[in-house]
N, C-alpha and C positions, 0 to 999 in steps of 0.2 A: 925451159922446154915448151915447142909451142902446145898448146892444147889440142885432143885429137878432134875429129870432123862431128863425133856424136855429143862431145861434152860442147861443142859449138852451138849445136843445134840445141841440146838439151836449159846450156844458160841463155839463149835466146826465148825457149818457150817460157822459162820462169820469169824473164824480164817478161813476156804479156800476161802472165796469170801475174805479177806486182799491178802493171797496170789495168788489168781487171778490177783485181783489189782495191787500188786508190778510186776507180770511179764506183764501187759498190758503197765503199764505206762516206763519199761527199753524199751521193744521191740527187735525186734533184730539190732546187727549189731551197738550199742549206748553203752557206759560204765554206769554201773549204780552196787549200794549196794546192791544185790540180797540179798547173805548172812546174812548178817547180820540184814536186814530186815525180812527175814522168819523166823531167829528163833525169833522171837520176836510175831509171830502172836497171840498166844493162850494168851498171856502177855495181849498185848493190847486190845484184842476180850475184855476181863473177863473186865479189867479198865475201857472199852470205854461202854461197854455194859452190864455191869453186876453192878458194881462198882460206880464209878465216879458220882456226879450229876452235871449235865451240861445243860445248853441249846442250841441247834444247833440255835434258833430264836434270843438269845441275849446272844451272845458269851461272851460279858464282864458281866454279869452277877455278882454281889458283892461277893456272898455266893457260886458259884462255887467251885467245888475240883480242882487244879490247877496241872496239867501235864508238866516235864519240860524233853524233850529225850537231856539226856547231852550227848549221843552218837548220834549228832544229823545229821550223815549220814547214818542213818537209816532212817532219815524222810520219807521214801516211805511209811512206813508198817504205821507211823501216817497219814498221807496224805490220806490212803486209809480207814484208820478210819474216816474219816474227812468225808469224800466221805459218806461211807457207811451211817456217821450219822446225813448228811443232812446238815452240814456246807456246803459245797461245790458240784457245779455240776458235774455230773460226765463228762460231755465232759473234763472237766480241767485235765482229766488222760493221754489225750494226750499231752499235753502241756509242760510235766516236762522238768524243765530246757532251756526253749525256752526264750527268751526276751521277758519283759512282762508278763509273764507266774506269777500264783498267787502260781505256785509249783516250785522253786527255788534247787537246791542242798544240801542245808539245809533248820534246821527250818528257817522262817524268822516272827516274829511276827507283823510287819510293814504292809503285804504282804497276810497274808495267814491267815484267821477267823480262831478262836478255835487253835490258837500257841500262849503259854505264854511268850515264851524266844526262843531269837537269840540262835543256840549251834551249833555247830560244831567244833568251835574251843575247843579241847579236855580237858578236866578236870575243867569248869567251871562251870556244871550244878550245882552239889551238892550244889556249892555256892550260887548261884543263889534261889535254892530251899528250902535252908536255911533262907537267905531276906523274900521268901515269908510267910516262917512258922513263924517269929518272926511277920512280918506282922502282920498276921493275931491273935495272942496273943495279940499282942497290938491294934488292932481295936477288940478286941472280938469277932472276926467272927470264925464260927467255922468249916469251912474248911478244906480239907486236903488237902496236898502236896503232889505227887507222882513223884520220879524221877527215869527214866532208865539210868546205865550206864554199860557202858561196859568192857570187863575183860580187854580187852586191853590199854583199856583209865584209868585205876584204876593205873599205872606206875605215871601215871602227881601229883606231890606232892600238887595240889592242892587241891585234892580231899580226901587225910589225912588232911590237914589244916580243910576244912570243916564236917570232922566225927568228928574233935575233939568239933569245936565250936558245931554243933550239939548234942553232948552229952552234952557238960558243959551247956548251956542252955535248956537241959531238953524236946527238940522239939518232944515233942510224937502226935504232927501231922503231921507228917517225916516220909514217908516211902518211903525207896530207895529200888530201885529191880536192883541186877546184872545179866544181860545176861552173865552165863557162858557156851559161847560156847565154848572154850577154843581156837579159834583160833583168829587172828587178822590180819592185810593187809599182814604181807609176812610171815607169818607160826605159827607156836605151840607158843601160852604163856610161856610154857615151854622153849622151843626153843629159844626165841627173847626177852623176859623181865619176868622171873619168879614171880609174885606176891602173888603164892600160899604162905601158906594157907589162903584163902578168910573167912571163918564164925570165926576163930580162932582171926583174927586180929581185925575183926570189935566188936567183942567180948571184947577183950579188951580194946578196943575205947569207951567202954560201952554201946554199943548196943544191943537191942534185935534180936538175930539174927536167922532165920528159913528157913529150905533148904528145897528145894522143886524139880519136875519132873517139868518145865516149858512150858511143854508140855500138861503137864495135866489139865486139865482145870478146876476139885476139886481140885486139892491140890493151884490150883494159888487162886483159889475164899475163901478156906479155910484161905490159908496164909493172904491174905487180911484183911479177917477178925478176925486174930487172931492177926495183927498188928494194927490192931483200935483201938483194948481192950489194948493195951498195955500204962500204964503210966508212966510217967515220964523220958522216955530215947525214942531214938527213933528206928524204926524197916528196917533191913536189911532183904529183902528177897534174898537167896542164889540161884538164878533159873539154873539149870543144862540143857543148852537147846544143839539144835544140827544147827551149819552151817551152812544153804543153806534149814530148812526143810522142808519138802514137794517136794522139787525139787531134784529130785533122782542123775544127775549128777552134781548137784551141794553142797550137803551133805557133813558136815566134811572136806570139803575143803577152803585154802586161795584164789585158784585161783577165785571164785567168790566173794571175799570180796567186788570188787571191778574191776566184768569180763563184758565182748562180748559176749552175745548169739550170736550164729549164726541161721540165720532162722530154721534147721532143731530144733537147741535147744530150740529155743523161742516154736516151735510146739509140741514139746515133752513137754516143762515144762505149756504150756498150757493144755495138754492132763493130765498132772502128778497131776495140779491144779483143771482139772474136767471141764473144759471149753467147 
């Protein structure tokens, strides 16, 4: 069912309070994943707030939907989910990456409420997220699995191992979303490790696969729900998103995969975020 005109509106504002969040917590003059955390906001907005059933009160929660970001130096844009959704205070936005800090460089699920799995080390999510869906078949719980990976991190041959087992086991409470921003730490997909074509391959992996504006925040809410329905294989969302967005000089670009605001920047990309 499509979503109505005010849940539109309402997951669109939380996609800019996430990327408020991810430029509060880099700051200036500090390296941090801008990029590749913004595009990911309307993604996570729709999962975290539209989507998902979770509790912020009791994180481990049995019957929970389970979130796994296998592209997991993006954790700001979940962090700031986290935040918004009551898991975590919001003072801890200062704290990224500090000693001690419950916001770490990556996931860290030891560390930080409402994180399912350690990621960052690349191409391990899908696996991971695969464990959980079999999980949850065999305790009968009826659950879903939600995993983000990235275009760039989709080279690590682990994450073909796990589309395959994923199909041969039938995981249709599997839904993986790829952020195709198309770029990755030092330039163009194209460019640096070609993996194109993306829905073509997973397709033949035997998955359900549906491309969508990842930006858009019907076509993500719709996708969602049209991978729910889906039985017996499991569903690939194909998200076409943009680098850096929201943040005007940092869009389409590698240099902030992974950049240095400088103060004027941080002011500007606060201005760009509505701060």
């Amino acid at each position: 069912m499509p979503i109505s005109d005010e849940k539109a509106v309402e997951l669109r504002e939380m996609a800019r309070k996430l990327r408020r969040d991810i430029v509060v917590m880099i700051g200036a003059g500090k390296p941090g994943h801008l990029g590749g955390s913004c595009s990911l906001a309307e993604i996570v907005a729709t999962l975290y707030f539209h989507k998902m059933r979770h509790d912020p009160r009791n994180p481990r929660w049995p019957d929970r939907d389970r979130f796994v970001l296998s592209k997991g130096h993006a954790a700001l844009v979940q962090y700031a989910a986290l935040v918004e959704a009551g898991y975590l205070d919001r003072s801890a936005l200062g704290t990224l990456k500090e000693l001690g800090s419950v916001l770490q460089g990556h996931p860290d699920m030891t560390r930080t409420p409402g994180v399912e799995a350690n990621t960052g080390s690349l191409g391990q999510g899908l696996s991971i997220a695969c464990g959980m869906a079999l999980a949850g078949r065999i305790d009968k719980k009826h659950y879903r699995v939600y995993c983000i990976l990235g275009d760039g991190e989709i080279a690590e041959g682990q994450i073909w191992e796990a589309s395959l087992a994923a199909s041969f086991y039938k995981l249709d409470n599997l839904t993986a979303i790829l952020d195709k921003n198309r770029i990755q730490a030092t330039g163009t997909i194209i460019e640096r490790y070609d993996t194109n074509p993306h829905p073509e391959k997973w397709r033949a992996f035997g998955w359900h696969v549906i491309e969508i504006d990842g930006h858009d925040v019907r076509q993500v809410a719709a996708a969602l729900d049209e991978a729910e329905g889906i039985k017996g294989k499991p569903a690939m969302i194909v998200a076409h998103t943009v680098k850096g967005k929201g943040i005007p000089f940092a869009e389409d670009t590698a240099a902030f995969h992974h950049g240095i605001m400088t103060k004027e920047q941080y002011e500007a990309a606060l201005k760009a975020v509505g701060e």
